[in-house]
Structure formats: C-alpha cells, structure tokens
N, C-alpha and C positions, 0 to 999 in steps of 0.2 A: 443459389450458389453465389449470383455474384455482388448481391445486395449482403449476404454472410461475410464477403471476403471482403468489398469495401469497407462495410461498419465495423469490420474488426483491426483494417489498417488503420482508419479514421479513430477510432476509438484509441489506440494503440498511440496516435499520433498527440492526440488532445490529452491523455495522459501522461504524458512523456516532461511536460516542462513542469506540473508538481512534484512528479517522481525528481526531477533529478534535482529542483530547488532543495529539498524537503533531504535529499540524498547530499547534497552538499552542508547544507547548512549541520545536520548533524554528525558529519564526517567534521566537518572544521570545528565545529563548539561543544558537542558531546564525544562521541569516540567513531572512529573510524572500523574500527570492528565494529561495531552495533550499526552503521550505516549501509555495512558489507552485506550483514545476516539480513535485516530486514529489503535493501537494496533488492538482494537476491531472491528473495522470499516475494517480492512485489513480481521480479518479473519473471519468475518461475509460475504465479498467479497467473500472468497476462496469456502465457504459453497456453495455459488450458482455453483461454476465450473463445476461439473458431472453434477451438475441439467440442468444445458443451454446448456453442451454439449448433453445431453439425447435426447433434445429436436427437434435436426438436423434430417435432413431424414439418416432412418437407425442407428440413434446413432453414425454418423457421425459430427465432428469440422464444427463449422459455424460461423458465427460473434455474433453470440447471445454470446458468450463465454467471447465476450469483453466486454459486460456488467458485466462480473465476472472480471475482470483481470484490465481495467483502471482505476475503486476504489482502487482496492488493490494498482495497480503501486501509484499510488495518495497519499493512505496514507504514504506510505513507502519512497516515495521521500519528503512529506512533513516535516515528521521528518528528512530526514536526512538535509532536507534544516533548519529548524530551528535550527539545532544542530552548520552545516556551518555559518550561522549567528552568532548565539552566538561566535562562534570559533574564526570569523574573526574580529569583531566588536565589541563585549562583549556586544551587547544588547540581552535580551534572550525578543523574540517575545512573549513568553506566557505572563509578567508580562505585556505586552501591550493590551492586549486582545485581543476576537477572530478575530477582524475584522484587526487583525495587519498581520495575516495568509493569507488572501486575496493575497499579492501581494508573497508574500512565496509559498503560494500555485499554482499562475500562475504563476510565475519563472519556478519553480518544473516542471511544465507540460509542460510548454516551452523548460524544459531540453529533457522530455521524446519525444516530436514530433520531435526535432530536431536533 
C-alpha cells in the first residue's frame, strides 16, 4: 500500500511540469480549447493510476497501469506536437479540425514507441 501510494504521488508529481508546459504552450500558440480536451483527458488518465495499480496481486505494478499512463503520454505529446507544427510550419492544426489531429496524433505516438 504504501510503496502504491507513494509512486503514484511521486509519479503524479514528476509528470506535472510536462503536462502543464505542454498545456500552456498549446493553450497560447494553438487553441485553448484543444489544450482544455486534451488537458483534461491527461489528468482524468492520472486519476485511474493508483486505481489500476491497486488492482495487481498484492497492490503490486502490472500492466493494467498502462491503461492509466499511454492516454496521458497521448495527450501530452499531442499537444506538444500541435504546438511543433504550428512552430515549424505556421499551420495551427486546431483551425483545421479534429480529424486534422489524426496524423499529429500518430506522429506523437510514433515518437513515443520509438
């Protein structure tokens, strides 16, 4: 329990300053709504953390964990890819709509596997 409850405040704590760079910068450079959805979507992920790691034998880390963790990595890379777009290119992907996130979005995660 208390090795669960540390690693998930610790964990919680160490992600906090990409989430909220990552949460600023496309709040100010791409949209503030799209930084809202995904924002929210990161730390609606985080919420499940203790809960999935609870869930292991013994309250022991399992893979159920990455059902909490590859949303959050998701949204946090996705803004920061929409932010690099805009940056590099001056197109800002939100005024294009959601389905413009698509290939942002697998880029992103293509960063993260690789």
């Amino acid at each position: 329990g208390a090795v669960m409850g540390d690693r998930a405040f610790l964990n919680a704590l160490e992600q906090m300053g990409p989430l909220l760079a990552a949460m600023w910068m496309c709040a100010a450079c791409v949209s503030a709504r799209m930084a809202t959805f995904l924002g929210a979507g990161a730390v609606l992920s985080r919420v499940f953390y203790p809960v999935l790691w609870s869930l292991g034998p013994g309250g022991k880390w399992t893979m159920l964990v990455d059902i909490s963790t590859a949303p959050y990595y998701t949204c946090v890379c996705v803004m920061l890819a929409a932010t690099a777009v805009w940056a590099f290119t001056g197109v800002n992907v939100a005024d294009k709509g959601w389905g413009a996130m698509v290939p942002v979005a697998a880029g992103s995660s293509l960063l993260l596997l690789g």
